[in-house]
N, C-alpha and C positions, 0 to 999 in steps of 0.2 A: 655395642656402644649406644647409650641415649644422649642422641646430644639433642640441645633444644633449639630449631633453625627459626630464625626471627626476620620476617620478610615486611619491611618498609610498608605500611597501610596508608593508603591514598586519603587525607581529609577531605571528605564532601560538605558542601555546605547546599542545605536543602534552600534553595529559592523559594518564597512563600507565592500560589500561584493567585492570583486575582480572580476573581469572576469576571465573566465579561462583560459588558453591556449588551442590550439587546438586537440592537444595529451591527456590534461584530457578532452575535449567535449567528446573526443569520447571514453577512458572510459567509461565514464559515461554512455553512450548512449548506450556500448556494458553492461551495468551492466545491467540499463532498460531493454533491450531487450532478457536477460536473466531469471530475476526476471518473464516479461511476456509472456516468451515460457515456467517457472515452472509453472505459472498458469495456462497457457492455456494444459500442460500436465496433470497437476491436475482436470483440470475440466471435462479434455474425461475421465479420470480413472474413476471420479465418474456418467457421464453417461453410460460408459460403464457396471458398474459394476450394475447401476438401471436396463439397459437391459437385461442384465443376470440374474437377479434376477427377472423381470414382465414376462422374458420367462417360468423362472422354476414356478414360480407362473400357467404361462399358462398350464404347462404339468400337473400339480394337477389335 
């Protein structure tokens, strides 16, 4: 059997985007580099705390 199934297509409407000004780049950019100085603080927490824990491991 060929049947031809016809599944409802969603209309998008493209939003046209702006450029920003120069006072939001750099928001923006002080947001960024916030977002990855919390990650990069997050991720010495969690080596730190693997080192602390394969030392005490070591004193066993």
């Amino acid at each position: 059997m060929d049947s031809i199934v016809s599944y409802p297509s969603a209309i998008t409407e493209v939003a046209t985007i702006k450029p920003l000004t120069p006072d939001q780049q750099r928001i923006k950019s002080m947001q960024a580099r916030v977002k990855q100085d919390q990650a990069t603080v997050k991720a010495e927490r969690a080596r730190q705390k693997i080192r602390a824990g394969q030392a005490q491991l070591a004193k066993i």
